[in-house]
C-alpha positions in Angstrom: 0.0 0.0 0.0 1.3 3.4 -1.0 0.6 6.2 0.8 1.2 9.7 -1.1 1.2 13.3 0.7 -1.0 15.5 -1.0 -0.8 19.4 -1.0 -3.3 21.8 -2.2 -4.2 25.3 -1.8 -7.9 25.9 -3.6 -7.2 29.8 -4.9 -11.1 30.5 -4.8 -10.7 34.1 -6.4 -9.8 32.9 -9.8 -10.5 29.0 -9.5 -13.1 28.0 -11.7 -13.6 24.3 -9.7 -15.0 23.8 -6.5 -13.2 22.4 -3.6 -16.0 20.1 -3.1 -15.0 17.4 -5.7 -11.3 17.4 -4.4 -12.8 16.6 -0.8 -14.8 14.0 -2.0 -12.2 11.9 -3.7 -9.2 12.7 -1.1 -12.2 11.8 1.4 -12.9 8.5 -0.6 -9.5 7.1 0.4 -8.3 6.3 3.8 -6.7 9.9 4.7 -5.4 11.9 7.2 -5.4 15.4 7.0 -2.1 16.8 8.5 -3.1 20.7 8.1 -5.4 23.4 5.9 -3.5 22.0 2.7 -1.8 18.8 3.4 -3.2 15.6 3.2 -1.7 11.8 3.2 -3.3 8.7 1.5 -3.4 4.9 1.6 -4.0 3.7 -1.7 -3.2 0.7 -4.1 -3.7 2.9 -6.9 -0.6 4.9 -8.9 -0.2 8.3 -8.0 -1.3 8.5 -11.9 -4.5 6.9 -11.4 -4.8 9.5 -8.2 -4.2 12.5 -10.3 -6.9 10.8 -13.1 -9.7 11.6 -10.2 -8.8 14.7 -9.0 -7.2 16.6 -12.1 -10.7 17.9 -12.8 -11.1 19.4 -9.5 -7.8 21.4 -9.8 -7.4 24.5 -11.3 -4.2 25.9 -13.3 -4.1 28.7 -10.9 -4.7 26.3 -7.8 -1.6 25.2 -6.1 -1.3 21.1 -6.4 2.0 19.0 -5.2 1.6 15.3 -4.6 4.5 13.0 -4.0 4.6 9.2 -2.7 5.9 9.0 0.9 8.8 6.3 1.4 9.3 4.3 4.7 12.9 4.1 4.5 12.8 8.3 5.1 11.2 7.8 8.2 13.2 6.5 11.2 13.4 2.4 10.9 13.4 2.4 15.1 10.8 4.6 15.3 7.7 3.6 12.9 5.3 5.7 14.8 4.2 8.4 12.1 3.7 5.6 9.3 1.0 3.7 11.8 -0.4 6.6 12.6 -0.6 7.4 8.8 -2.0 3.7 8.3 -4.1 4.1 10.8 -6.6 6.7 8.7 -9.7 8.5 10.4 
């Protein structure tokens, strides 16, 4: 199971998508959300299938970053933050 950090800042003054599809399908995964505009994932999927569902929610003036999260970056004695990441709402 991968899990990918997502970041996204929703720029509602000139975005012509809602934030409400984005939510859905970050919502349809198990997630966390770490902060206003960072989110992590568990998936099976790519991160190309990923951006498939939410690349109609984003907006070229929205702000959009996602990148896959690797195990071995976190500390191998202390695996605390990936179960708590695994873990999902």
């Amino acid at each position: 199971m991968a899990v990918l950090h997502i970041t996204y800042n929703h720029n509602p003054q000139t975005s012509k998508e809602g934030y409400d599809g984005f939510y859905k399908v970050i919502t349809s995964y198990q997630y966390r959300r770490l902060s206003k505009s960072h989110w992590t994932i568990n998936t099976e999927e790519s991160p190309q299938a990923v951006w498939q569902k939410l690349k109609e929610y984003v907006d070229p003036s929205d702000y959009f970053l996602m990148m896959p999260l690797d195990p071995t970056w976190f500390s191998a004695k202390d695996r605390t933050v990936l179960g708590w990441l695994a873990a999902g709402p």
